[in-house]
Structure formats: structure tokens, C-alpha cells
C-alpha positions in Angstrom: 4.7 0.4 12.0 6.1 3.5 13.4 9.8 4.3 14.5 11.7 6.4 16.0 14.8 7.0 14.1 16.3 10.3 15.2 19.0 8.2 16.5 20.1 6.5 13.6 22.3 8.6 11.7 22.4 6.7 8.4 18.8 7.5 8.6 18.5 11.0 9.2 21.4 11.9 7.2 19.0 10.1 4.5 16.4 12.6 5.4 18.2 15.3 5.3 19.6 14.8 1.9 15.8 14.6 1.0 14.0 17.3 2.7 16.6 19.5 4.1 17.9 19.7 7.7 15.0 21.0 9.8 15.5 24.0 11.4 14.0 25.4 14.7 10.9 27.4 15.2 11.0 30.8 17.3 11.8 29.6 21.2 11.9 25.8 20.4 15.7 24.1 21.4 17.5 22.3 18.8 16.5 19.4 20.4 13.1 19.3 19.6 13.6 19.6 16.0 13.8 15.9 15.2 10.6 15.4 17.1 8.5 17.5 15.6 9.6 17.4 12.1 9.6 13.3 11.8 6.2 11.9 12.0 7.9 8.2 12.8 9.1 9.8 16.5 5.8 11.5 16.8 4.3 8.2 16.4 6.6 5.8 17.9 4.3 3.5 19.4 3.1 0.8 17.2 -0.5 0.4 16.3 -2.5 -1.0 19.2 -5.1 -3.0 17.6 -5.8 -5.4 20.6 -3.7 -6.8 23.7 -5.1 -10.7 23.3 -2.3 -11.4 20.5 1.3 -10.9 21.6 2.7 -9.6 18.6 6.2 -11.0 17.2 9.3 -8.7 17.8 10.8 -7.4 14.7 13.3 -5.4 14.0 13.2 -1.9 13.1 13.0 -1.2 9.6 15.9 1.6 9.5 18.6 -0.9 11.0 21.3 -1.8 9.2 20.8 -5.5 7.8 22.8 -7.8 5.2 20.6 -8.7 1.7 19.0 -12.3 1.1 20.3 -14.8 -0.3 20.0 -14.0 -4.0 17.5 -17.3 -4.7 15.3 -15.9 -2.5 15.0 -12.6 -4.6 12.9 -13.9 -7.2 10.9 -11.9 -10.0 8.1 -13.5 -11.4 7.5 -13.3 -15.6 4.8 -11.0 -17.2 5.2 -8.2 -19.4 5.4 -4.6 -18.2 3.7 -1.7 -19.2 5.5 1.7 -18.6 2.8 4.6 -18.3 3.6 7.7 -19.8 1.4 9.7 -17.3 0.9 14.2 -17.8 2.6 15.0 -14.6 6.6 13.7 -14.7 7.9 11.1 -11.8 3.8 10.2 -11.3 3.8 7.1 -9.1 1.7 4.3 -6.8 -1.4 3.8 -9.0 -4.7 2.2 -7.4 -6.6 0.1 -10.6 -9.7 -1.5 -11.0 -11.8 -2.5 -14.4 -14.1 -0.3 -15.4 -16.2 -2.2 -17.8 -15.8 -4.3 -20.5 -13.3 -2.4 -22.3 -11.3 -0.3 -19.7 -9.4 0.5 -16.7 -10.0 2.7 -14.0 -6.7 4.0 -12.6 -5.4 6.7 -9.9 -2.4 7.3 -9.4 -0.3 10.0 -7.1 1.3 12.8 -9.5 3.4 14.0 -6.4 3.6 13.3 -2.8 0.8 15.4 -1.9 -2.3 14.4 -4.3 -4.2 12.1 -6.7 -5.4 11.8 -10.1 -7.7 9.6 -11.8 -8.0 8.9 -15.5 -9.0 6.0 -17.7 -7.1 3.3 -19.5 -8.2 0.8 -22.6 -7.6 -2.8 -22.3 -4.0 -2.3 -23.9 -2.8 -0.3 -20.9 -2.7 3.4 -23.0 -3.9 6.7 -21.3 -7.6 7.8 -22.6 -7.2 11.9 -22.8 -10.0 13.0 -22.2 -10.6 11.4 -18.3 -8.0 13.1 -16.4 -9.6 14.0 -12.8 -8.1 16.0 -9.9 -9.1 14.9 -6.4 -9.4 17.6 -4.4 -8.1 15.8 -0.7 -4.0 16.7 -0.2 -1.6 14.8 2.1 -2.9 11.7 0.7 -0.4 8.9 -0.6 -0.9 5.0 -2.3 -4.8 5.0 -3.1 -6.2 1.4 -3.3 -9.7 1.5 -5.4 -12.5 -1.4 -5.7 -16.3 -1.9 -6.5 -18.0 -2.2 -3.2 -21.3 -2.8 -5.5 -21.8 -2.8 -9.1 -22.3 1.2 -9.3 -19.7 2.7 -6.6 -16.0 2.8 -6.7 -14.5 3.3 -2.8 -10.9 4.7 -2.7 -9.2 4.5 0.6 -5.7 6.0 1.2 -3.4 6.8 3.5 -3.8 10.6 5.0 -1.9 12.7 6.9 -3.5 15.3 10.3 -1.6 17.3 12.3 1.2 15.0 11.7 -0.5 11.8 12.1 -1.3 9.3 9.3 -4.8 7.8 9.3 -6.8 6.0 6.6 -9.5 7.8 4.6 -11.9 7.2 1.6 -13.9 8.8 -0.7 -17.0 6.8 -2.5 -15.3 8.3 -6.7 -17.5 6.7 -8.8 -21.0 6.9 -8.6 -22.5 5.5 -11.7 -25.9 6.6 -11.0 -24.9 9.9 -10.7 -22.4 10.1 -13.7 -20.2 7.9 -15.8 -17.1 9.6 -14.5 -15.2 10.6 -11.5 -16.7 12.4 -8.6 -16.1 14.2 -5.5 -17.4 13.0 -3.0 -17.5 13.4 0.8 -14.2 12.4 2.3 -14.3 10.3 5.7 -12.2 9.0 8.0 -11.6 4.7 7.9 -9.4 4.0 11.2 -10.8 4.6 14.5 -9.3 7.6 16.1 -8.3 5.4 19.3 -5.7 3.3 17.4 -2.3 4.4 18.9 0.6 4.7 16.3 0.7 5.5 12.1 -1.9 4.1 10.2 -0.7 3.1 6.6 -1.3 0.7 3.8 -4.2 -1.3 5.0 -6.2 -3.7 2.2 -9.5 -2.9 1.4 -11.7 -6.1 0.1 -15.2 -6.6 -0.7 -16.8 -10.1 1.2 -20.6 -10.8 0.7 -21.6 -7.0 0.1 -19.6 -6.0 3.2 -16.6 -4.3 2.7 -13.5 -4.9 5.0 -9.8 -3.7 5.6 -6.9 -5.9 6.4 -5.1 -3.4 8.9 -2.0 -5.8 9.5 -0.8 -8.9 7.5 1.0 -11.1 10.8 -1.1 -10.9 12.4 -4.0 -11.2 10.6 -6.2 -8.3 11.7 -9.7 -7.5 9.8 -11.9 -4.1 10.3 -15.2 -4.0 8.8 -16.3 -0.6 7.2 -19.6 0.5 6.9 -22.0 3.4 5.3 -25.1 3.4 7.6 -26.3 5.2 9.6 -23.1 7.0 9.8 -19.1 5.8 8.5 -18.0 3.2 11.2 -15.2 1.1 11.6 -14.4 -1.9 13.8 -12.3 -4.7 14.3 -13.7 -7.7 14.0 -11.1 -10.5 13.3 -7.6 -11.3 14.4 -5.7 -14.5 13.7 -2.3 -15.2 14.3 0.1 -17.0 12.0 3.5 -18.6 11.5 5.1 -16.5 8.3 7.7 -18.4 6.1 9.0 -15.2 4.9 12.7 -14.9 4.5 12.8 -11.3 5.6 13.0 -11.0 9.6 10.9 -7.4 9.2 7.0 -6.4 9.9 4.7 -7.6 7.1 3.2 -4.0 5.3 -0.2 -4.7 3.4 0.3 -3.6 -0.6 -2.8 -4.0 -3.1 -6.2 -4.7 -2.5 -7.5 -8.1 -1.9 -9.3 -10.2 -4.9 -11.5 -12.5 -4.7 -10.2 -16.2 -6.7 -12.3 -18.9 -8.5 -12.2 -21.2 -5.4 -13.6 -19.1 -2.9 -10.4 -18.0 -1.2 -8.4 -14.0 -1.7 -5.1 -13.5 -3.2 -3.8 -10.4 -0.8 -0.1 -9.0 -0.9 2.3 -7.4 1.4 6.2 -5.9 1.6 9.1 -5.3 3.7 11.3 -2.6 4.1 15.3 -3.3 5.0 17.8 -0.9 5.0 21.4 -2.1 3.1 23.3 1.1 3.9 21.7 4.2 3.1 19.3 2.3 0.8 15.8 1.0 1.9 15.1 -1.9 -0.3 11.4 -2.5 -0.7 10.6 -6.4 -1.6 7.1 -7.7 -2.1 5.3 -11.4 -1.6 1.8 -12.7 -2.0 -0.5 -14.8 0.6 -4.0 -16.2 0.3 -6.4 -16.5 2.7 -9.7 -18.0 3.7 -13.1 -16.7 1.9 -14.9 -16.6 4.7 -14.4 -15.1 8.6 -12.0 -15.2 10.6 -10.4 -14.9 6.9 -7.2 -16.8 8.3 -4.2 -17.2 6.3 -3.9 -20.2 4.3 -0.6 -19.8 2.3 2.0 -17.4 2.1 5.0 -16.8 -0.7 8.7 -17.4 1.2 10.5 -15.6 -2.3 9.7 -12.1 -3.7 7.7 -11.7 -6.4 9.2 -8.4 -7.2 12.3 -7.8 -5.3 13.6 -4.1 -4.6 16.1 -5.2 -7.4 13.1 -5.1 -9.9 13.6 -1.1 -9.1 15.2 -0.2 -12.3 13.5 3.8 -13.5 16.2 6.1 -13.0 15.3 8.6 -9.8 12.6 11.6 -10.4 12.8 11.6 -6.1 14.6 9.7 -3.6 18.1 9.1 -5.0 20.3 7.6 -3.0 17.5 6.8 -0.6 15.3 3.5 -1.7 15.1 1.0 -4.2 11.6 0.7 -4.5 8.9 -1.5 -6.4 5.3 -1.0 -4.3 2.3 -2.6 -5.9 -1.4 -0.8 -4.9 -3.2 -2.2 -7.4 -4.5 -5.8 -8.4 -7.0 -7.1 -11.1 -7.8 -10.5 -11.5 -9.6 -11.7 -15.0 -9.6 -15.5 -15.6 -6.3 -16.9 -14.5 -4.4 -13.3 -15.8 -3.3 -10.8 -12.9 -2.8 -7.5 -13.3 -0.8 -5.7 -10.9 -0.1 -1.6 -10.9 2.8 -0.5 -9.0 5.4 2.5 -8.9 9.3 1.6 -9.6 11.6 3.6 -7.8 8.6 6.3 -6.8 9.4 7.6 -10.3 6.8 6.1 -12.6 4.1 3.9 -12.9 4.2 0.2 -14.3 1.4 -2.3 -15.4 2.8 -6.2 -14.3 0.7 -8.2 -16.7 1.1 -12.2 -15.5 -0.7 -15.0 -14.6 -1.6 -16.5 -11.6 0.3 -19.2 -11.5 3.3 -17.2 -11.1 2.5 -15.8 -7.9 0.7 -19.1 -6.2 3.9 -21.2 -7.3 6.0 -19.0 -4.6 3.7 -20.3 -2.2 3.9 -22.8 0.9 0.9 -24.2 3.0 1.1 -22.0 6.6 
């Protein structure tokens, strides 16, 4: 969602501390600074994917609002793996298998950029697959097979200050064993009012598809030929048992499970103070169109208070766990996040952890 928060002074004092106050350009009034610098007023309407669903009102995410109950704020077990990445305060990694023996990973080394690289089954960097992208403006890459030979990253982007989702085909193993750089295209149609972020890519009978909002339940189907195209094609609404009153934001990419159905996950934003507190739950839904939601988590699987990697960026502003990646093998999930937007952490658990949050919706 989008939001326009120049009047919220908690929240632009927030910024400010960040970025530094704007300033004005040559001829432009002070009051058009906050408009132009903050891409949430240049896109305050909300995404309009269709007008036959009312969506629910929620309330904006900058508003001041009191914590959860503390039994609602649960973290689920698993060890963690804390990746000692090349570029410091590297965070929000995208991973997907790569093999029998590896991991593919890419991960943002700043706020700008990407970098792919190679893991072994044990979680540890490989040296010698490091990989600049060459796209900027990019954030929170989401990778997965499309077909046994490519690897499709989509992302969020940024253009003339409006957010959109991209891709990029990376791997190509009939061309070459490692990264490539391929042609970069736009995923969300151009007509969609509002910021574009964090939709879930997921692969069902050879077609590939994007979950662009999580309540609703809103699918767009991607595909290569003749040309990049991307429609809606499914919308189903849903009554959500989760205890945050705030829009549902997509996370990982969705995986497929043994009986059929997809384990997908999302996150809210609140504000407590000055502090945005990120939380995360899980849903399943249906393995086959309209793909409707079947269960849904009403406690956090990693709460903002999971946050614990002291600040590279952003002190004083979040608290902060945001899963992109997920990798199912057997009943083991994997799930690659960033804590604090200062590092990036390997959840190994099971899945029984996350579907034992979970109540019939």
C-alpha cells in the first residue's frame, strides 16, 4: 500500500533522521518538498487491481498503535544461520536450491543493488560465485525455477519515483552454469494505480504466477511469449484471523507442499512510537485456481522482536525481520531473511512449526 505521511510528524521526523531534511529545488516552494521527495505521497492511492471486491479498511501503517498481546508474538524453533556476506550491513536475500549440493542466494548489499553467490548445504559462502547485477533501484529479490534450466528473479524497482515489479530470467543453464545477465522486464501492468511492492512469485503447472495482494487474494499470471505480459486472473476474498488490524504485505515466494496445496507468507508493518515493527505469519492456499486461501497463521512466526543485529542502517527507525526467501525439502523449511536490514539470516525449521500457527479460514 501507499501513504501519505507528510502529515505525521513522528514519521517524517523518522525520515529525516534517515535521509536528511529535503531541501527545495531552484523556484519550487517549501511546500512542495514533501511531495516530491516521498514516493508514499507521490503514490497515495492504493493499488487498483479491480472494483468487483470492496477492499477492507485498514489503517495506515505510520499511525501510532499499542503492541499485541505478547502470546500473540510467537517465534517459531529452528536454528539460525548468520551470513557473513563481502559487502557489510548486506540484507533481504532471495534463495532457491541449486542442485543437489547447494544454494543459490541473492541478496541486496545496499539499498540500491543485488548480488548473487552460491552457498553449500551447510549455509557457508562459496568464494568464487560472487555476481553483480547490473539493474539499480531494485530492493527484496524473490528467485525460483520456472523450469528445470531457468532461474526468474523478480523484484521490486523503482522509475521516476514509482515502484513497479521487474524480473530478470539469472540463470540459464543452457547457456552457462552460473549467473547471467539477462534482459530486464517490466512484471506489473503499467495501468495499476499506486506502489507496487513485494508481490509472490510461484510456479503452477509450468505457468508462473504472482500473488500481488494477500487479503484479498489477488493472482497475475506472467508470461514469456510472444512478448512479457502480465494479467490478473484471480481474486478471492477472505476473512483473516490475523491479530494485527494492518494490510497483509506478501514476503517469500510461494512453495509448492506434498499434498498439493502452497505454503505462502506475508507481514505487517505497525508503528509503536518512532519504531515500525515488522511481524510476519504464514497462510496456505489451494493448489489449483482460483488458488483461494485455505488457512492462515493468527501468531507470528517471527515477530519484529526476533530483530536482534545491532543497526548498520535505520536506527531508531524499525525493528525489522523480512523473510524473501523459502525452500522446502521433505518436511525441513528453509527461510532467508534480513534482521534489522543489517544482515542476513538462514531460519532452518520444519514444517510443522509454521502449519501449527494455523487455523481453517
Amino acid at each position: 500500500m501507499a501513504f501519505n505521511n507528510s502529515g505525521d510528524p513522528r514519521r517524517q521526523e523518522a525520515l529525516h533522521k534517515h535521509f536528511g531534511k529535503p531541501q527545495p529545488l531552484k523556484n519550487e516552494s517549501l511546500n512542495a518538498v514533501p511531495r516530491r521527495n516521498n514516493i508514499y505521497a507521490l503514490n497515495n492511492k492504493r493499488p487498483n487491481h479491480s472494483n468487483k471486491v470492496k477492499k477492507p479498511e485498514v489503517t495506515p501503517h505510520y499511525s501510532n498503535q499499542p503492541r499485541p498481546d505478547k502470546s500473540l508474538l510467537t517465534k517459531i524453533a529452528g536454528e539460525v544461520h548468520s551470513l557473513n556476506l563481502p559487502e557489510k550491513g548486506s540484507f533481504n536475500a532471495g534463495l532457491a536450491p541449486y542442485g543437489d549440493d547447494k544454494y543459490v542466494m541473492v541478496y541486496r548489499p545496499d539499498e540500491m543493488s543485488f548480488v548473487g553467490c552460491l552457498l553449500d548445504r551447510k549455509f557457508k559462502l562459496i568464494p568464487s560465485y560472487f555476481h553483480k547485477f547490473p539493474m539499480r533501484n531494485v530492493a527484496d529479490p524473490r528467485i525460483l525455477w520456472i523450469n528445470e534450466k531457468k532461474l526468474l528473479m523478480t523484484y521490486s524497482a523503482v522509475d521516476n519515483f514509482k515502484e513497479f515489479i521487474g524480473g530478470s530470467v539469472i540463470m540459464d543453464l543452457d547457456k552457462s552454469p552460473v549467473f547471467v545477465d539477462s534482459m530486464q522486464f517490466r512484471i506489473s501492468p503499467s495501468d495499476i494505480e499506486g506502489r507496487q511492492k513485494n508481490w509472490m512469485p510461484f510456479v503452477h503447472e509450468e505457468k508462473v504466477y504472482l500473488i500481488a495482494s494477500v487479503c484479498p487474494h489477488i493472482i497475475y499470471e506472467l508470461s514469456f511469449y510472444p512478448k512479457v505480459t502480465c494479467k490478473k486472473v484471480y481474486e478471492t476474498p477472505w476473512t483473516c484471523p490475523w491479530p494485527i488490524q494492518m494490510g497483509l504485505r506478501g514476503n517469500t515466494n510461494a512453495i509448492l507442499l506434498d499434498d498439493g496445496n502452497y505454503l505462502a507468507t506475508f507481514h505487517t508493518s505497525q508503528y509503536n512510537g518512532n519504531v515500525c515493527h515488522y511481524d510476519n505469519g504464514c497462510y496456505i492456499f489451494e493448489g489449483k485456481p482460483p488458488f483461494k486461501v485455505l488457512k492462515c497463521s493468527n501468531r507470528t512466526y517471527l515477530p519484529a522482536d526476533a530483530a536482534v543485529q545491532p543497526y548498520f542502517r535505520k536506527a531508531g527507525i524499525i525493528k525489522c525481520v523480512f523473510p524473501v526467501g523459502l525452500v522446502k525439502e521433505g518436511k525441513r523449511i528453509i527461510i532467508s531473511y534480513g534482521d534489522n536490514d543489517s544482515i542476513v539470516k538462514i531460519l532452518d525449521t520444519n514444517l510443522n512449526e509454521l502449519t501449527n500457527l494455523m487455523i481453517e479460514v
